[in-house]
C-alpha positions as CSV (number, residue, x, y, z in Angstrom):
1,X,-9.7,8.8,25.4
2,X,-7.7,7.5,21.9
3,X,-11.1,7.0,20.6
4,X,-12.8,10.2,21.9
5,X,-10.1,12.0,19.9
6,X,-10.1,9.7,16.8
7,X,-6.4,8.4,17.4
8,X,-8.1,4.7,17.0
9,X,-9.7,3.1,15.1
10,X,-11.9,-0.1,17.3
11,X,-13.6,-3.2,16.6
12,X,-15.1,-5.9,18.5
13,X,-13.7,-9.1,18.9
14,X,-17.2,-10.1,17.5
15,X,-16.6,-8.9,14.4
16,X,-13.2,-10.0,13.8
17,X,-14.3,-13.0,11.5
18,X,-16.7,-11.0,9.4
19,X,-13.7,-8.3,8.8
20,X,-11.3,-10.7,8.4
21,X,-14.0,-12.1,5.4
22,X,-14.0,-8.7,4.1
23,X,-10.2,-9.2,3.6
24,X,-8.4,-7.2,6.2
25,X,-5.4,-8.8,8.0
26,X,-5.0,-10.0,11.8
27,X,-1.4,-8.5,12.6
28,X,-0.1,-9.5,16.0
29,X,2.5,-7.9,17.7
30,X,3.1,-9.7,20.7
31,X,6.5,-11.4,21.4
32,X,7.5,-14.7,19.9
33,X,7.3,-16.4,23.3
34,X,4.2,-15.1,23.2
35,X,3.5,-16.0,20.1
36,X,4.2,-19.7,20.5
37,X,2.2,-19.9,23.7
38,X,-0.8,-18.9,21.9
39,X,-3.0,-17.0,19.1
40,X,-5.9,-16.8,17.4
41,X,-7.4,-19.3,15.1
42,X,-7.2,-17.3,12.4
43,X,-4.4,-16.7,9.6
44,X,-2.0,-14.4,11.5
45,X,0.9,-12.5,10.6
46,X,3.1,-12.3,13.7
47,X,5.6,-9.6,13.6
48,X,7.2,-8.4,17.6
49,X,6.6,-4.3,18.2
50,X,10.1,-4.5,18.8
51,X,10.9,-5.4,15.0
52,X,7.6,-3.4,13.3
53,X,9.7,-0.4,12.4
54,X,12.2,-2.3,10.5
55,X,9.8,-5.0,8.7
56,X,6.7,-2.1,7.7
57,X,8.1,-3.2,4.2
58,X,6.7,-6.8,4.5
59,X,3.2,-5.1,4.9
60,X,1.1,-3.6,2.1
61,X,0.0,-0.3,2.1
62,X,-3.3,-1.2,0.0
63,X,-4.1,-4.2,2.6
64,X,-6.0,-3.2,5.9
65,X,-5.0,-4.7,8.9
66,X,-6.6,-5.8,12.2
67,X,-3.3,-5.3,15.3
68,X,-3.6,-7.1,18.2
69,X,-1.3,-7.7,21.6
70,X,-1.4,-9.2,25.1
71,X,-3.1,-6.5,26.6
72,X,-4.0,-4.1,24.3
73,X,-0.7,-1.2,24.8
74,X,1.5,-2.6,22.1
75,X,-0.9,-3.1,19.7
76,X,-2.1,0.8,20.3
77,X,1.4,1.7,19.6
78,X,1.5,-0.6,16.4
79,X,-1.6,1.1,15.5
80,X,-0.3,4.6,15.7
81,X,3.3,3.5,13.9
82,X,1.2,1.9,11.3
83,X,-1.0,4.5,10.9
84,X,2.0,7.4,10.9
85,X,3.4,5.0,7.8
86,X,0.1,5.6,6.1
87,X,-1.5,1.8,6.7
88,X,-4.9,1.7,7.4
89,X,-5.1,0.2,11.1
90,X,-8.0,-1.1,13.7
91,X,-7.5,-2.3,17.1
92,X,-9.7,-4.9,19.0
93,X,-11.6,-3.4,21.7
94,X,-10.1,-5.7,24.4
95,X,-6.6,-7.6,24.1
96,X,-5.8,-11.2,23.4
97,X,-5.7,-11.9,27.1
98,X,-9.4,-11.0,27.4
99,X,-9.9,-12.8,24.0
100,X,-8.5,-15.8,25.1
101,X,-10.4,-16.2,28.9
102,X,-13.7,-15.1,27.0
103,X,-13.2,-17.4,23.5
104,X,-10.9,-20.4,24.5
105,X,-11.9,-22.6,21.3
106,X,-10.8,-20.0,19.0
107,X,-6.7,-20.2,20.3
108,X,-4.3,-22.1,19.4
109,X,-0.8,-23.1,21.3
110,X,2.4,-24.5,20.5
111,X,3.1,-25.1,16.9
112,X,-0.5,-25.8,15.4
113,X,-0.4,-22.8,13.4
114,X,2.0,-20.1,12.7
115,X,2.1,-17.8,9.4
116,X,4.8,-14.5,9.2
């Protein structure tokens, strides 16, 4: 339905590394536990739903971003605060959960890799 009426903005997990190519960055929202237990092999900036409002200055309004959550309702509500802020926002068409069970290799847990 958010797509039907053009509330969001998708893209395919497949596409992820050519966007990110293209210079867009992979925002994710998830909770720090979360965070720690595991993420994308990609350079991330990890900042909690809970804080977004109160850190939208660490993000640049000329620099699109890619936001992404457990299971795809936080990062919709990322999207539409980002959005409402005036960022330029897309949303994987599937959360990190499906990510994750569908593209092990390209997670990584604990402390390998942590950026924001």
């Amino acid at each position: 339905m958010n797509l039907i009426e053009g509330l969001s903005d998708n893209v395919q997990w497949y596409q992820l590394e050519d966007e990110l190519a293209k210079g867009k960055k992979f925002l994710d929202v998830r909770t720090s536990g979360e965070f720690q237990s595991g993420r994308l092999k990609v350079d991330t900036i990890h900042i909690p739903l809970n804080e977004l409002r109160e850190r939208l200055d660490e993000l640049n309004k000329n620099q699109a971003y890619i936001v992404s959550c457990h299971s795809g309702l936080r990062s919709y509500i990322a999207e539409r605060i980002l959005k409402q802020a005036g960022f330029t926002v897309q949303n994987p068409d599937s959360a990190y959960s499906q990510y994750k069970m569908s593209n092990p290799e390209g997670v990584k847990y604990g402390n390998e890799y942590q950026h924001g």
